[in-house]
N, C-alpha and C positions, 0 to 999 in steps of 0.2 A: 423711697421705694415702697411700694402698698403691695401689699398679700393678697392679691383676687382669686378668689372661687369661683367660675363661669359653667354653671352647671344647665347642660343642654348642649350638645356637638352639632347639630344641624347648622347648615349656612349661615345665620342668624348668630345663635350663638359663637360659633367659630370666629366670624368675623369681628364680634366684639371682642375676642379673647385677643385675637392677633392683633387688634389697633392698640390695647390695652400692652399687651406682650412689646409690641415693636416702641411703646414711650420706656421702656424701662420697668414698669411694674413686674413682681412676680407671679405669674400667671399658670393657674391649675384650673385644666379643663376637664370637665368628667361630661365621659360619653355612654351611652346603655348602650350602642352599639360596639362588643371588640375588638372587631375590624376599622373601626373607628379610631381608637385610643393605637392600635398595630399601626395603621396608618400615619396618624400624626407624630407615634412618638420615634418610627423609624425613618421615615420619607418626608418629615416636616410636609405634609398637605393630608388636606382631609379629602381621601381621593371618592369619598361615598358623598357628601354633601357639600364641596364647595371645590370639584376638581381644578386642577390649572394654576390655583391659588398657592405661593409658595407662601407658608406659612412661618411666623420668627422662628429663630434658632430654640430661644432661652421661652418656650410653651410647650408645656408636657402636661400630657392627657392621663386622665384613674380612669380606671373601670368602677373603682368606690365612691360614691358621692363624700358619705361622712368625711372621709380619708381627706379630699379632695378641699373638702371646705373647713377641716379642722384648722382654727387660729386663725382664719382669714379673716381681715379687717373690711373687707369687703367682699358681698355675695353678689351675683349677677346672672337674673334665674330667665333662661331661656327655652326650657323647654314645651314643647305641644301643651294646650289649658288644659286638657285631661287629666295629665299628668305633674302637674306643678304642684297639687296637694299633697300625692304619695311620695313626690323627691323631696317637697318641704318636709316634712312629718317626719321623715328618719336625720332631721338635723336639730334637731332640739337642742341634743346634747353639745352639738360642733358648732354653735354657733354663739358667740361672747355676749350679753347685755351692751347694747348701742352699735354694735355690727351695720352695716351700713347695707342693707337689699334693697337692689335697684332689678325691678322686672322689665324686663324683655321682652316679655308673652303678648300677644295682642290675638288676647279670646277671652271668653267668658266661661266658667265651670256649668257646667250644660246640669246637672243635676240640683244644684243649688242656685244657679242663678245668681253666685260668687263671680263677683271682679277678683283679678289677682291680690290688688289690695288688701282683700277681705279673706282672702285664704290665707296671708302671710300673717293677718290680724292672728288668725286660729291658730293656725301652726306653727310661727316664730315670734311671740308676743314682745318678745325682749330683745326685736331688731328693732332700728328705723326703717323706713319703707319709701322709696321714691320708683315711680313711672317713664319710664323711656319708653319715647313714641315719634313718629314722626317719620317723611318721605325718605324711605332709605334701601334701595335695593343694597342686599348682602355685594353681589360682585360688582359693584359702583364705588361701594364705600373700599373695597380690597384693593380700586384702582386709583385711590386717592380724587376722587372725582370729587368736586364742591357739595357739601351734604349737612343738611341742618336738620336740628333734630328740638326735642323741647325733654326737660327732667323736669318732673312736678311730685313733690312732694307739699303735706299741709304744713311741715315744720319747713321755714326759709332756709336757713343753713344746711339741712338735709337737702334740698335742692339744690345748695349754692354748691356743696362737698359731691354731690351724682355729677353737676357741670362741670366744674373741675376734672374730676378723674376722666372722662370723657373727649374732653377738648382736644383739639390739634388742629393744625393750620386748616387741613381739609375737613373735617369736621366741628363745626360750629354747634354747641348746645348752648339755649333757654333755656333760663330757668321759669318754673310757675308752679301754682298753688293748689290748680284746679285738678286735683287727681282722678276725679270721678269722667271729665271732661274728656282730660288726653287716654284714660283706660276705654271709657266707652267710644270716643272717636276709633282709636287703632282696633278695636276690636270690629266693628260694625258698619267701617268702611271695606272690611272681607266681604262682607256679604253685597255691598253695593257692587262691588269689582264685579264678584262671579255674577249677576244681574247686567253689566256690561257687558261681560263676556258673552253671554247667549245673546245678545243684540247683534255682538258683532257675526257671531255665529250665526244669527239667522240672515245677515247680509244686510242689516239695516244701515244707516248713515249716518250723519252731525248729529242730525236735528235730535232721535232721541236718543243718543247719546249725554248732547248736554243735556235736555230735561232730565234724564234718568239721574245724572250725578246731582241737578239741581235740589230734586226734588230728591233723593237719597239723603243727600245733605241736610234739609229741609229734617227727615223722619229721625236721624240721628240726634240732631237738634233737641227736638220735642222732645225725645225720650231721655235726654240728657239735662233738660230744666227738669222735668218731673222728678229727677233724680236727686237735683241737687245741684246740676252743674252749671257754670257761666258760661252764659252762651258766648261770649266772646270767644272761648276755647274752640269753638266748631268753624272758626273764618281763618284759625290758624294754622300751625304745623302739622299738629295732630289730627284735625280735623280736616278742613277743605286741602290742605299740604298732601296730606300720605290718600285720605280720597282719588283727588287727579290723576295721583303717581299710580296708584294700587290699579285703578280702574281703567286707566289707559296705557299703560306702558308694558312693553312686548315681556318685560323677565314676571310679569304676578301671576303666582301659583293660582289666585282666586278667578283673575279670570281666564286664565286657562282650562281652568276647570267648568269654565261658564261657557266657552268655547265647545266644551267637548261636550255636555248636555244638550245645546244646540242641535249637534250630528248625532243627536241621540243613545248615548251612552248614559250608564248610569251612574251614581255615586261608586258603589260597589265596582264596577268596570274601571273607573277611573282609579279608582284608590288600590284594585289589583294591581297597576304598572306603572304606580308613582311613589315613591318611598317618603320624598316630603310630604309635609301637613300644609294643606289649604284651607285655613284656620277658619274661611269664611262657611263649611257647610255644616258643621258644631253652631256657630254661632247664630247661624241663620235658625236653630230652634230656639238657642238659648235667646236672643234677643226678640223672637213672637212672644215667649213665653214673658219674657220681663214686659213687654211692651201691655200683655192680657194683663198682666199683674200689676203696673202701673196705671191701667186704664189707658194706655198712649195707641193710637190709631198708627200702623206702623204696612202699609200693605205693599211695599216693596219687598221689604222683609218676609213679609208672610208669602207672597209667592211664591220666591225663590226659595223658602223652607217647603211649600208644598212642590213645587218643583225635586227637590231634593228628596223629601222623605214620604209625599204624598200621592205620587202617581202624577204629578200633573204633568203636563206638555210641557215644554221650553216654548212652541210655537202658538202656547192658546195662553199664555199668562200676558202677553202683551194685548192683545185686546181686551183679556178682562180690566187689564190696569186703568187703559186709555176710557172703558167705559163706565165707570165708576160715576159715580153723583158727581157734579158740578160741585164747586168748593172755592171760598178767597182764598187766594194763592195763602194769605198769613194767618197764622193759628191762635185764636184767643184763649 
């Protein structure tokens, strides 16, 4: 029986605390929401972010993160990218040399331009650190529905130890090595969604549909060799996998939110009457920005950050796209 700390209560998290919970582990979830932690620890369901969902008996929620993760053999950090630095930071103390952190997040820290990787580097030096990513709606995985996933860490055994804990008949995890690959795929396939989503929002069809995912795929790619990563990673789980799912499928916060730009609403509009995070409208700066800073040519990306944060139209960034220079489809 393993000791989890599941810190982050949204859908996301919850769900991996209950898969973890219902194998037998002992499972502490710390939620910033009160009503949160009320909810789960007397009604077993998290009736603010994953209602309907009857959650295990033996998972109890802190209002205290430290509390929450003190002695835990394993961390498993789920919350909004914003916020993963400030929950990491007050664990220094609560956290053992060789602890086992496995992120959850798929976003980028918009201010640094930090992968999660790279904040646990600063904030918990004296974890290991593996990446969980991959096509997985929260209420899919709650209904035991067939769900594969990939854990990549740079040490083997720290990947093989995230698969392990992980695993169960309906949930299938990889393991891999590419950590920069599956963080920058799960991150920056948000932004490709909500870029669907205003397609579908504007009443467009197949065609640019698949181009859009195509050539999304394509920009992720690029920015992810420049980085460092194998491109193989981007035909995978984490990459082309949770892409498809994110961008086409009826439960994705991003492109829901790409829907609702569409009919003309704003970020601010949307984010008044939705309490989840749609990690893709953060990231859509933070990945212009890495993309200017790598030199990487990324103009899906950038539109839908200007979309988002610049005034532009949902209904005028598709023909600027389409009119752009002529180009070989492959990038030298």
């Amino acid at each position: 029986m393993t000791v989890v700390a599941v810190l982050g209560a949204g859908s996301w998290g919850t769900t991996l605390a209950n898969l973890l919970a219902a194998k037998g582990d002992t499972v502490r979830l710390w939620a910033y929401e009160s009503e949160v932690v009320e909810s789960v620890n007397s009604g077993h369901e998290n009736a603010v972010f994953l209602p309907g969902v009857r959650l295990a008996d033996g998972l109890r929620a802190f209002s205290n993160a430290p509390e929450a993760a003190e002695d835990a053999e394993v961390i498993v950090s789920a919350p909004p990218s914003h916020a993963v630095r400030s929950v990491a930071s007050g664990l220094r103390d609560a956290v053992a040399p060789g602890a086992l952190v496995v992120s959850a997040t798929k976003g980028i820290e918009t201010g640094t331009l930090a992968l999660m990787s790279q904040v646990f580097a600063d904030c918990l030096p004296q974890a290991r650190f593996a990446a969980l990513s991959g096509p997985s709606f929260a209420v899919e995985v709650c209904q035991g529905q067939p769900t594969a996933v990939v854990a990549a860490a740079t040490d083997p055994r720290t990947a093989r130890d995230a698969q392990q804990l992980f695993a169960t008949s309906a949930f299938r995890v990889y393991s891999g090595q590419d950590v920069i690959g599956v963080e920058l795929g799960g991150a920056l396939k948000n932004v490709i969604a909500i870029a669907a989503g205003i397609l579908e929002g504007l009443g467009l069809g197949h065609n640019p549909r698949a181009a859009l995912i195509t050539r999304g795929l394509a920009e992720i790619t690029r920015l992810g060799v420049a980085m460092g990563a194998d491109p193989l990673t981007f035909a995978g789980l984490a990459g082309m996998g949770d892409l498809v799912l994110t961008a086409t499928g009826s439960l994705s916060r991003n492109r829901a939110l790409g829907m609702a730009l569409a009919r003309g609403e704003t970020l601010d509009d949307y984010r008044a009457t939705h309490r989840s995070v749609a990690e893709g409208a953060d990231t859509s700066r933070a990945g212009a920005a890495l993309g200017h800073r790598m030199g990487v040519e990324l103009p899906i990306v950038q539109k839908v950050c200007e979309v988002l944060f610049g005034g532009k139209s949902a209904r005028d960034a598709v023909p600027e796209l389409m009119g752009r220079e002529l180009k070989s489809e492959q990038w030298r």
